[in-house]
N, C-alpha and C positions, 0 to 999 in steps of 0.2 A: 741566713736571711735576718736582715735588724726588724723587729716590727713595733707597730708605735710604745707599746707598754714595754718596750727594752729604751727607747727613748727618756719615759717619762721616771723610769724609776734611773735611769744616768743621772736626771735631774736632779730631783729626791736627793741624792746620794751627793750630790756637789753642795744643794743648800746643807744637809747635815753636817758634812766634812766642813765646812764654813763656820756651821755654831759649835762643834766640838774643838775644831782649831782654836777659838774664844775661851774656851772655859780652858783648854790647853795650855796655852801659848800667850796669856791675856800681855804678860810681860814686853812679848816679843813685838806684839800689835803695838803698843804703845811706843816702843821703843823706833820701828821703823815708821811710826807717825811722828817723831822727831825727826829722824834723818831724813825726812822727804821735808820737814820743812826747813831745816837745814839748808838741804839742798838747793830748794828755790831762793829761798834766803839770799844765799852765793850769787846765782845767777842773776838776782831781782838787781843786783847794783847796775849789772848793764844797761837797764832799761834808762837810770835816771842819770848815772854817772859820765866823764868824762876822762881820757886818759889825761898826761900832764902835758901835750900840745894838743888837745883841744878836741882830738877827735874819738867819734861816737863808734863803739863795735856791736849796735844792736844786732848787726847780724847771727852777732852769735847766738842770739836767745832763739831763733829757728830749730836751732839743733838741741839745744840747751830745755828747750818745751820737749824736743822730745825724749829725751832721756829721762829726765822726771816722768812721764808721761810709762815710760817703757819697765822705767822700776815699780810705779805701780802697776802695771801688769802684773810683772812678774813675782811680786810678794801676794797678792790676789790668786796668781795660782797655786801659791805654794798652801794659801791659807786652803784652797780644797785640795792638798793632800797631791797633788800633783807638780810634783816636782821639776821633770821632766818638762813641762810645759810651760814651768818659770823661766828655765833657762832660755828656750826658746823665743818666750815672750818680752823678757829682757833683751835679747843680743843687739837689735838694732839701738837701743839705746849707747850701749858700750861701745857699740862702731861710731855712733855719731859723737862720744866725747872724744872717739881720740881724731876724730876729722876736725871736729874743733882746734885741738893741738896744731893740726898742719896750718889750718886759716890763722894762729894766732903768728906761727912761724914763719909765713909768708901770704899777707891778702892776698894774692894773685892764684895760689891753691885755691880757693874758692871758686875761679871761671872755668878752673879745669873741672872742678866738681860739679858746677850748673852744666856745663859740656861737656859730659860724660858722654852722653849719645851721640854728640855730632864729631867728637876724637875720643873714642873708646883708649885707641893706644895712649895717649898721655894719662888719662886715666889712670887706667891699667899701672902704667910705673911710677905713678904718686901715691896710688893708693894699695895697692896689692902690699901682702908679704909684709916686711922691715919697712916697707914707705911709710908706714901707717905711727910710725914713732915716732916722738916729736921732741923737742927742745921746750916748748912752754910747757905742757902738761907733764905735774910730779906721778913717777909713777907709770909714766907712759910704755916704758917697754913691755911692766909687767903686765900691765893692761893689754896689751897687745897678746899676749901670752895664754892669757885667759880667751880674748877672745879667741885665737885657734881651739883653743880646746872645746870649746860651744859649737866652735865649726865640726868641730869630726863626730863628738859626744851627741848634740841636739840637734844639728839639723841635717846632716847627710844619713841614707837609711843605707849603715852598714852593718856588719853582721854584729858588732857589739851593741849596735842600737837596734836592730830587730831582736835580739835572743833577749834582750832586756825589757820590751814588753811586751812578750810571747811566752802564753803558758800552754805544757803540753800534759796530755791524760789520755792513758790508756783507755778505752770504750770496747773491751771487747774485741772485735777482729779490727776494729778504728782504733784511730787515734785524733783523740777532740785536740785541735788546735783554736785558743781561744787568746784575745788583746787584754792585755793589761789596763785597765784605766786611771788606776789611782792606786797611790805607793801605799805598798803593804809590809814594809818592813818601819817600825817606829823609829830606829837611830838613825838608819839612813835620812828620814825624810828629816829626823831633828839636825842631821850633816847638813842637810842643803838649808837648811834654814838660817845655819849658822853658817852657814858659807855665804851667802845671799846678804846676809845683817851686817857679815864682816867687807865684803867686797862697797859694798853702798857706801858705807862708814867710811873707808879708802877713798872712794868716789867724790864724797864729801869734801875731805881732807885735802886732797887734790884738787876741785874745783876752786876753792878758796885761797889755795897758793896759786892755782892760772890767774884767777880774777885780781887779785891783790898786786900779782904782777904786772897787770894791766893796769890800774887802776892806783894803785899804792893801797897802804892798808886803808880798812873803811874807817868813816870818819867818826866814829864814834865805838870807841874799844868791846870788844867782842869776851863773854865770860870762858875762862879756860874750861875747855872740854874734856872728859875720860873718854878716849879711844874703846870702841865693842872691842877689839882682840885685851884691853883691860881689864874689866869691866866683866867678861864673861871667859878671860883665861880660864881658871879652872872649870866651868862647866867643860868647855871646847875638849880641854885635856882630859878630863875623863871618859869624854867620849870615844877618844878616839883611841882610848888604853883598851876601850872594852871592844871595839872591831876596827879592823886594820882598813877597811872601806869606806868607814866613815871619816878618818885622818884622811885617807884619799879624797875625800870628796872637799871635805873642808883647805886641804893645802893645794890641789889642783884648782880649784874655780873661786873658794873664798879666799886664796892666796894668805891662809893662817902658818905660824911659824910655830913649831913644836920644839 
């Protein structure tokens, strides 16, 4: 039985894990408050720009709001300690870049996407599975890649995702079965962190060769960037020297190369 004083101290414990992430992590904050504006950056051309016959793909910024929208989620949960919840929090975003991909590959993808309810089946075999790969978007397969893994990892509850936040304790002739709320191992949660920084960064890099390809390059030259798998190589590496879960975590979902 939850009662309300299990509520208020969940709460408690979300603002804490928020200002400890800070004193933490202050680097990391900083660092994905660039790559979000980065990101909008990328997509802001669409709003005012033109390709080179003349026409307009505002469309895209629909989906383009929310995947910026969705990486903020999910850096927000990861900042309370909850890892699990970013991933989650994120996925729709990573579906809508690479649905982007398909409208960049053919406008008409798009009416099958608004009519997804009224022809599920065309749906269904544009967007399921390998449909989801695209020819504009760099990057695209492996994105595709990641997202199944979000799929099985974060949002279906199977037994690797239940026994993962399920703790169990002996009581005597019981046995106390109690939820996980928030990640208790520190490298892990520093995995997803860095898996999370590195996948965005990718995100980044990508949106700006879709748009460019749309668009040409922008008109006023852009200063070269350090890539985060750069930049934080050697942190990434030592992490993953000292537990073989957290290499897991960072090469399956952050798509890091060891």
């Amino acid at each position: 039985m939850i009662r309300a004083t299990d509520l208020l101290e969940y709460d408690s414990r979300v603002l804490y894990n928020k200002e400890a992430f800070l004193l933490n992590y202050e680097k990391d904050f900083r660092s994905f408050i660039r790559l979000s504006s980065e990101l909008q950056s990328a997509w802001n051309r669409i709003a005012g720009e033109r390709d080179s016959e003349g026409r307009s793909h505002v469309g895209l910024l629909l989906l383009s709001g929310l995947l910026i929208r969705h990486c903020t989620f999910g850096f927000q949960q990861l900042a309370c300690y909850q890892s699990f919840l970013c991933w989650l929090s994120f996925r729709p975003g990573l579906e809508g870049l690479l649905i982007i991909g398909k409208w960049v590959d053919d406008p008409k993808a798009a009416r099958v996407w608004r009519e997804r309810e009224a022809n599920p089946q065309a749906y269904r075999k544009l967007y399921s599975g390998g449909g989801l790969v695209s020819r504009s978007l760099p990057k695209s397969q492996d994105f595709r890649t990641v997202l199944g893994r979000l799929n099985d990892g974060f949002v279906h509850p199977n037994p690797q995702f239940a026994w993962g936040a399920t703790t169990l304790r002996d009581a005597g002739e019981k046995v106390e079965i109690g939820t996980q709320y928030f990640d208790t191992e520190p490298l892990l949660h520093e995995a997803h962190l860095l898996a999370f920084e590195n996948l965005v960064d990718l995100i980044v890099i990508s949106s700006i060769g879709l748009v460019n390809g749309l668009l040409g390059p922008p008109p006023t030259g852009t200063n070269p960037r350090e890539a985060i798998s750069e930049t934080q190589r050697s942190r990434a590496r030592s992490l993953a020297q000292k537990a073989s879960a957290a290499k897991k975590i960072m090469e399956d979902l952050g798509l890091w190369q060891f």
